[in-house]
C-alpha positions in Angstrom: 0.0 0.0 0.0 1.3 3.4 -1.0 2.0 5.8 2.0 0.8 8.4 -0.3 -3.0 9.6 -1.1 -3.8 9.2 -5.1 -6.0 11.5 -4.6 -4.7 14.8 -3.2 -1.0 13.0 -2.6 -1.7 13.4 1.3 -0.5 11.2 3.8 -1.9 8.1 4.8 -2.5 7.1 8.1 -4.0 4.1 9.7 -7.5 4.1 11.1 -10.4 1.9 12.4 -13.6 3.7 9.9 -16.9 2.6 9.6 -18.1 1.1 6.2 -21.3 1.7 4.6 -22.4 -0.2 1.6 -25.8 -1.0 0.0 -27.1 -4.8 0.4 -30.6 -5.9 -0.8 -32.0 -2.9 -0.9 -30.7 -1.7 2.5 -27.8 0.5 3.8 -25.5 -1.9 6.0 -23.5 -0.5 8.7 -19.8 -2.2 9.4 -18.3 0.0 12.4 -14.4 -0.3 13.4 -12.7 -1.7 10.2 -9.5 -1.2 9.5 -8.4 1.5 6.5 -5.5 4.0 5.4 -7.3 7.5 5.5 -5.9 10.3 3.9 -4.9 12.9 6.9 -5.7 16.0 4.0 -8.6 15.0 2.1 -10.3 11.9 4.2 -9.9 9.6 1.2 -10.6 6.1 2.5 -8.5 2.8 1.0 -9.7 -0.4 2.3 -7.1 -3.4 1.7 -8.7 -6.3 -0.3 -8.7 -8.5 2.5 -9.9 -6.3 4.7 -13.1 -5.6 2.1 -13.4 -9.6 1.3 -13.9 -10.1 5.5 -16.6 -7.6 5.3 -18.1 -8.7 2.3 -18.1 -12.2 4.0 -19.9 -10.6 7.3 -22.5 -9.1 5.1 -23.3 -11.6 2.8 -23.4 -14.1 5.8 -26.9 -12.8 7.2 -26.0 -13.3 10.3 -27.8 -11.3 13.2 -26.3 -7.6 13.4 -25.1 -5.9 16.9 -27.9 -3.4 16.3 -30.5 -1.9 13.9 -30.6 1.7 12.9 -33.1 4.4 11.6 -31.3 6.5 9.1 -33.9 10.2 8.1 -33.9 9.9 3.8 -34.1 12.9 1.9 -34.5 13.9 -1.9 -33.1 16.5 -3.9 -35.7 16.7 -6.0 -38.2 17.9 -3.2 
């Protein structure tokens, strides 16, 4: 992993992020994974074994720690 963001060529540093992705129609919530954020511009890089053991977690439909209620709004309104 390069020490160096692609984006804005910040720094990286190591950090424990929270991981949001969409899953059957429903916003999934993975708190304290591990990810090299960008200290200037917050870029996020996620190492591929790090995404393929929260893949796995997702996919497994097992029961999560808790359920949230997340407000939705539209642009368009």
């Amino acid at each position: 992993m390069s020490t160096f963001c692609d984006v804005c060529h910040g720094l990286l540093e190591r950090k424990l992020t929270t991981y949001t992705q969409w899953y059957a129609g429903q916003l999934v919530v993975v708190e304290n994974v591990p990810a090299w954020v960008c200290e200037q511009c917050g870029e996020t890089y996620y190492e591929p074994d790090v995404v393929e053991r929260v893949q796995n977690l997702i996919w497994s439909g097992s029961e999560p720690e808790r359920v949230i209620e997340a407000p939705v709004y539209s642009s368009n309104s």
